[in-house]
PATITOR-258404 format. One line per field, with one value per residue (C-alpha): residue number from 1; x, z, y; residue in one letter. Coordinates in steps of 0.001 Angstrom, whole numbers, plus 500000, padded with zeros to 6 digits. Each point is the difference from the previous one (the first is absolute). Example, Ala and Ser with C-alpha at 12.3 -4.5 7.8 and 13.67 -1.06 7.14 Angstrom:
2
n <- c(1|2);
px <- c(512300|501370);
pz <- c(507800|499340);
py <- c(495500|503440);
res <- c(A|S);
% end
This chain:
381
n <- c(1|2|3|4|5|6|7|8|9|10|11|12|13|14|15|16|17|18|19|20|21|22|23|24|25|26|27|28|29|30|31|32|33|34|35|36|37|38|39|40|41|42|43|44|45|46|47|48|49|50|51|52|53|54|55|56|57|58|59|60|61|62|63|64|65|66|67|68|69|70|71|72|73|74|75|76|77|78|79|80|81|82|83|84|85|86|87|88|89|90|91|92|93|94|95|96|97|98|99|100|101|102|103|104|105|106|107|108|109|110|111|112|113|114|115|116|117|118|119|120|121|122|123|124|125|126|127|128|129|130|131|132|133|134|135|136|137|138|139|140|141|142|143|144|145|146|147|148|149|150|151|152|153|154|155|156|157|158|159|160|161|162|163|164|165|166|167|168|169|170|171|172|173|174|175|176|177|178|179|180|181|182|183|184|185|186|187|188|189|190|191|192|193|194|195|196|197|198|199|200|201|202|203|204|205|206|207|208|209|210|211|212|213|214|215|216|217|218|219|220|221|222|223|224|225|226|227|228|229|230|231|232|233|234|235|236|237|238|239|240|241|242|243|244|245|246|247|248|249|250|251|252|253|254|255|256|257|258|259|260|261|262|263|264|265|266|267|268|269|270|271|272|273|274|275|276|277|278|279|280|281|282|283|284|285|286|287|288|289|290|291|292|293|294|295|296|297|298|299|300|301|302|303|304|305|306|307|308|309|310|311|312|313|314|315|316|317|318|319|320|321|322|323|324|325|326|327|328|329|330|331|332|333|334|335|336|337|338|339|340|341|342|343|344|345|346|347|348|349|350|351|352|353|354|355|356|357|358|359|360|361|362|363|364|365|366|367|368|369|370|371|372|373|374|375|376|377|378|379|380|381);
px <- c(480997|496766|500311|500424|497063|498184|500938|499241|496512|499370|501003|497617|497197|500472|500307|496643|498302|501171|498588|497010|499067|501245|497148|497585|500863|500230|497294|497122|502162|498405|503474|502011|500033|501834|496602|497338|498457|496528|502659|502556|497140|498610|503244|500329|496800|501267|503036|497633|497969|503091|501683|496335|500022|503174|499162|496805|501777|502055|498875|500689|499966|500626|497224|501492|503744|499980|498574|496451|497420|496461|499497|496709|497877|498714|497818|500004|503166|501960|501720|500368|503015|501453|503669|501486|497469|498200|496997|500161|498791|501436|499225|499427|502204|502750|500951|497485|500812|498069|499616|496470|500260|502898|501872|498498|500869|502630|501240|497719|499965|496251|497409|496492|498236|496375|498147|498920|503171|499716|501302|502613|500723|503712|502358|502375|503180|500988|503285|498174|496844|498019|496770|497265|498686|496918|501250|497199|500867|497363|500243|503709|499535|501865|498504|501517|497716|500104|503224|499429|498766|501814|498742|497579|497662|497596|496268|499603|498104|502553|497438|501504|503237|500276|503998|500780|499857|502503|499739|503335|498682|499438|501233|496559|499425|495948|499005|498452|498226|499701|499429|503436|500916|500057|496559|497060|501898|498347|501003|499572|501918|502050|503103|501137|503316|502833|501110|497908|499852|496531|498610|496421|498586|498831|496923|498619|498964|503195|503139|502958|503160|502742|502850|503690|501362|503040|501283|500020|496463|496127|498066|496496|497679|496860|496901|497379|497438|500725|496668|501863|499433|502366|502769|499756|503062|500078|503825|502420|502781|502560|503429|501099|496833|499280|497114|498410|495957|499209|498077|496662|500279|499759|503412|502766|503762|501746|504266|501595|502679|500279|501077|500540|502965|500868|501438|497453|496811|497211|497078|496210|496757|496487|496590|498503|499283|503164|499453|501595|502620|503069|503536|501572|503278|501121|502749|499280|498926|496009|501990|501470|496567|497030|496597|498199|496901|497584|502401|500351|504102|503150|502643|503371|503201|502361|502631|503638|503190|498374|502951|498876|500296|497297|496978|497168|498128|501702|503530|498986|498163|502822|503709|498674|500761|499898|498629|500507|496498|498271|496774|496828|496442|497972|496309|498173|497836|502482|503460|501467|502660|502077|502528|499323|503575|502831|502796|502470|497711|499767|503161|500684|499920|496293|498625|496394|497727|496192|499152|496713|499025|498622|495960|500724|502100|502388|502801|501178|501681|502101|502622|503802|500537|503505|500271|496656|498912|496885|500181|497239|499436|498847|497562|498935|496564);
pz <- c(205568|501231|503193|498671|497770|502973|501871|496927|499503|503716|499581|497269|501772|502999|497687|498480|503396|501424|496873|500458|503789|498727|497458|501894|503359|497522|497496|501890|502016|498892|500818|497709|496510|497572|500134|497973|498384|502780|502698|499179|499869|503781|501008|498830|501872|502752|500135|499369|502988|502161|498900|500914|503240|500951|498398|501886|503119|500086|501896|496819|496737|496396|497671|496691|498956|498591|500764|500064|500478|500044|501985|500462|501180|496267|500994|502770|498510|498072|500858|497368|499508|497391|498317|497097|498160|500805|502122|501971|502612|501693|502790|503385|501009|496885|496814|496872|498997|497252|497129|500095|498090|498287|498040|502395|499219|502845|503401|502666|502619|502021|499175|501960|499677|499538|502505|497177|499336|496009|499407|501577|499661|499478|499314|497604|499155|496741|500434|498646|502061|503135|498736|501707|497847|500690|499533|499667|500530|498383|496653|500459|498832|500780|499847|500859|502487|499581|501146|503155|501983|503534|503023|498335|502196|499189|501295|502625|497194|497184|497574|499876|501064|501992|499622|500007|496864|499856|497318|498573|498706|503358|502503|501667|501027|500759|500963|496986|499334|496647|498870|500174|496305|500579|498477|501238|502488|502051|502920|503968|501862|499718|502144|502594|500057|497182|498907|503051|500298|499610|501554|499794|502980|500616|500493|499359|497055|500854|498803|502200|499186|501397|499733|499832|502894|501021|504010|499183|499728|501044|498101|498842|499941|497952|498803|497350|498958|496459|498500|500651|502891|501821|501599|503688|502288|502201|501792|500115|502128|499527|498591|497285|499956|498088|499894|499310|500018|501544|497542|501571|500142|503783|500535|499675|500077|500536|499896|501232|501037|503713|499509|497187|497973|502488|499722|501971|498652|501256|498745|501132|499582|499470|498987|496952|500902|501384|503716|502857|498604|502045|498968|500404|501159|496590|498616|496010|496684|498704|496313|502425|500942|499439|501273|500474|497871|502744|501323|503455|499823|498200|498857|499383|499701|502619|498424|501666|499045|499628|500622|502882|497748|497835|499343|500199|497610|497611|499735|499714|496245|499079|500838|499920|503518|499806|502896|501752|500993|502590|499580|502467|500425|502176|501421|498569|503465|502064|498665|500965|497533|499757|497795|496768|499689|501933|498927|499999|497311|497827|498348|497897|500369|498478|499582|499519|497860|498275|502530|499250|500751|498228|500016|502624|501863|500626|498250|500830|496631|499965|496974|501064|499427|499502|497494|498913|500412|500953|503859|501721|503914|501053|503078|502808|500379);
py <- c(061364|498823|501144|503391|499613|499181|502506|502746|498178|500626|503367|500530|498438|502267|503538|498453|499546|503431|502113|497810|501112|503734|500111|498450|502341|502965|499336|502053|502393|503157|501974|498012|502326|497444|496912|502161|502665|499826|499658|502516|502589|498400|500471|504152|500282|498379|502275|503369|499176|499761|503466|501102|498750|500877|503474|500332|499417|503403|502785|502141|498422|502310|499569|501986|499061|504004|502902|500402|502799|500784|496304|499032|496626|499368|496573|497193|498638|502767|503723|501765|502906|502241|498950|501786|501251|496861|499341|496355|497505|497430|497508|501300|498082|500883|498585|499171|503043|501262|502948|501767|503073|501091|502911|502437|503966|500931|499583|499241|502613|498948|497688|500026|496709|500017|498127|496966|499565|500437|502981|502394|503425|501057|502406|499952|502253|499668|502145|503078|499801|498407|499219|497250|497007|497626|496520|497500|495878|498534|501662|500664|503571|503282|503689|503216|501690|504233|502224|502067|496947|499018|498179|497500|497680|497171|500078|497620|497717|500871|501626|503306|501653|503515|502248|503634|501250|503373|502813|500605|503346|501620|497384|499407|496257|498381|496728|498116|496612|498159|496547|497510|501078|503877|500979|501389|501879|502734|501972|499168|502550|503085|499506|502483|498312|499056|496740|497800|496185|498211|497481|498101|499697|496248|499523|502760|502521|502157|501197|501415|502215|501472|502262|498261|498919|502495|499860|504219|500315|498777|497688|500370|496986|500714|497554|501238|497682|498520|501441|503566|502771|502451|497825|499824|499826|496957|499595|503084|501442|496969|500597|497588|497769|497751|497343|496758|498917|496658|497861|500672|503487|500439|500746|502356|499077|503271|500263|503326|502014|500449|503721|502163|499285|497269|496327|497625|498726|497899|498506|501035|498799|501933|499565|500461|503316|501541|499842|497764|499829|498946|498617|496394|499291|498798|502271|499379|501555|499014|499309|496751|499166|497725|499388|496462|499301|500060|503583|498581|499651|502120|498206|502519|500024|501720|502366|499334|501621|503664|502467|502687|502878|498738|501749|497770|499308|502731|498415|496354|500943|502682|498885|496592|498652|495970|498382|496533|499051|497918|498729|500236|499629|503056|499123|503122|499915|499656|501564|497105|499012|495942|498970|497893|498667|499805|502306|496990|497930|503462|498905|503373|503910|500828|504153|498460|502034|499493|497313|497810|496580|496727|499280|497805|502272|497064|502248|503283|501058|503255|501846|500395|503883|498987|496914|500929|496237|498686|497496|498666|498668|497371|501316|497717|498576);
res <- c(X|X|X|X|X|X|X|X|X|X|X|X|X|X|X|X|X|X|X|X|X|X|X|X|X|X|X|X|X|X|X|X|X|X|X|X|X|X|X|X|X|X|X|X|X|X|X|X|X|X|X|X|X|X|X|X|X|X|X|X|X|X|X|X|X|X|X|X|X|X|X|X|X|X|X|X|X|X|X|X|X|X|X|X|X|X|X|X|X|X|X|X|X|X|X|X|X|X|X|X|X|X|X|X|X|X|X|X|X|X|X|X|X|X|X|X|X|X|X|X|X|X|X|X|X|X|X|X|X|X|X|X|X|X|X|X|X|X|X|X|X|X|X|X|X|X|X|X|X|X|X|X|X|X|X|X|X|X|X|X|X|X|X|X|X|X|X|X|X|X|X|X|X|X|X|X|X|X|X|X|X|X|X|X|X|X|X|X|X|X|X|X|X|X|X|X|X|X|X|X|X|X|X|X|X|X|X|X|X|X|X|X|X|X|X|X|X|X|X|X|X|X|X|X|X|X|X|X|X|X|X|X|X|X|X|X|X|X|X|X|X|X|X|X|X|X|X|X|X|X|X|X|X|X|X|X|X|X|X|X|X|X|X|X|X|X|X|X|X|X|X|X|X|X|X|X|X|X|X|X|X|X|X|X|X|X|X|X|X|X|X|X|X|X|X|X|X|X|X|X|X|X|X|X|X|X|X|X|X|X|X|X|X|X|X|X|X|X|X|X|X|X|X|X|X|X|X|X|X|X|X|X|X|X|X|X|X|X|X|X|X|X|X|X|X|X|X|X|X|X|X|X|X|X|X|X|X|X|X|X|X|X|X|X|X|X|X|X|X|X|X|X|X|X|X|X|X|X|X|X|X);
% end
């Protein structure tokens, strides 16, 4: 009997010690969850910043769980996106998701951010009509801008907006200006062709617009100054072009059919003015393009899986074709063009669409045509 006591005593003794050197080995391990309240939170954080690492580590990595449209870099830490009837941001990186305007009055079909960032024009179908809105952040306000509008553009200091304004008594379109809200509107230019896209021109006190891009016919480039004058043509004689400014405004980024109605197209780059122009070897559309803040490098991505047939650009917009892209960088002096990831580290089929990148231009950030999801890149320094 006392031997077994002993030997139950001992037990006891042992059981004590063990639980002893647990709590003291345990009591400031910041992964253990169960001590307290200070170190269950250290230990979440802990666990964030891993899933972030790993995360950042991926070639591609998604950014919005749904789909998301009208993407834009809102600050130095946020991108911001439309998501059922909802405008939001989010972390560059992902995640922190969070509700900035609400109950808005449709389906987004475009959104063109202003270049502060605080408000965003966008256009809305409400299942009867398309009509565009100015949202504004800071107030959190939403106003109907006038029917007829299409094309809108911000000044290059976002204190008034430019679009074509079309009569639906007699057709006829004009280029107008007005402030952000739609009033004080007055006219810059009559057009001499239908339904154009607009562009600012960097840099400078001009707008540009052009007829739709269709592998059947020529496209037009044309700048008139923003005060208002006869529009002036500056590029012409391409079939299905389409283009891009740099961001200083020196610089032309030109995609086009090889031939009419035909299935291969390249980029080009001009000047400001139209001339020397001459084509890279980088088989892509400009709506899979982006230019470097100081406009000294192109990053795109490089449509795969195009049938033959395909009429380029005209059948990528209209059947849809979905892509699987490749991404690249091009030297504007040089044409010379260099992967940004390998193809095996992609790790999904992406048709990359309304490409931009972060402040830092650490991030290449693109929208999946497909899921409709936002995915950044991390690019090499």
């Amino acid at each position: 009997m006392r031997k077994t006591f002993i030997i139950s005593a001992s037990l006891f003794c042992l059981t004590l010690l063990i639980l002893g050197v647990y709590g003291i080995a345990f009591r400031n391990d910041k992964n253990n969850p169960v001590v307290d309240a200070k170190k269950q939170a250290d230990a979440k954080r802990a666990a964030e910043d891993r899933i972030a690492s790993n995360a950042g580590s991926s070639a591609v990595s998604r950014v919005t769980d749904a789909a998301s449209y009208g993407s834009a870099i809102l600050d130095d830490s946020h991108v911001a996106y439309f998501n059922q009837r909802s405008l939001k941001r989010a972390t560059l990186g992902g995640g922190g998701e969070e509700t900035l305007i609400t109950g808005l009055p449709g389906k987004i079909m475009d959104a063109v951010w202003a270049p502060d960032r605080d408000r965003v024009l966008v256009l809305f179908d409400s299942g009867s009509a398309q009509q565009w809105y100015l949202l504004t952040l800071s107030d959190k306000t939403t106003k109907p801008l006038k029917p007829g509008i299409s094309s809108p553009v911000w000044s290059n200091l976002s204190e008034s907006i430019y679009y074509i304004y079309t009569d639906a008594r007699n057709g006829k379109s004009e280029l107008d200006t007005a402030r952000p809200d739609g009033t004080e509107w007055k006219k810059v230019a009559v057009l001499p062709i239908l339904n154009p896209s607009v562009s600012t021109v960097p840099s400078s006190a001009l707008l540009s617009f052009w007829n739709k891009a269709s592998a059947f016919d020529p496209t037009t480039l044309y700048t008139v100054p923003m005060s208002g004058e006869i529009p002036k043509v500056i590029f012409s004689g391409k079939y299905g072009a389409d283009y891009l400014w740099s961001p200083d405004g020196t610089k032309l980024l030109v995609s086009n059919t090889l031939s009419k109605g035909g299935t291969d197209i390249r980029l080009g780059i001009a000047n400001a003015d139209g001339g020397e122009f001459h084509s890279v070897q980088a088989p892509t559309l400009v709506s899979k393009t982006v230019w470097s803040k100081d406009s000294k490098t192109v990053f795109y991505a490089l449509p795969l899986s195009i049938p033959d047939n395909a009429v380029l650009p005209n059948d990528y917009y209209s059947r849809p074709i979905h892509t699987q892209d490749t991404f690249w960088k091009m030297d504007a002096a040089s044409g010379k063009s260099e992967r940004i990831v390998d193809p095996a580290e992609i790790g999904g089929n992406y048709d990359s669409t309304d490409l931009f990148l972060d402040r830092g231009e650490e991030y290449l950030y693109f929208t999946d045509r497909t899921s409709g999801q936002l995915f950044r890149i991390r690019l090499q320094k």
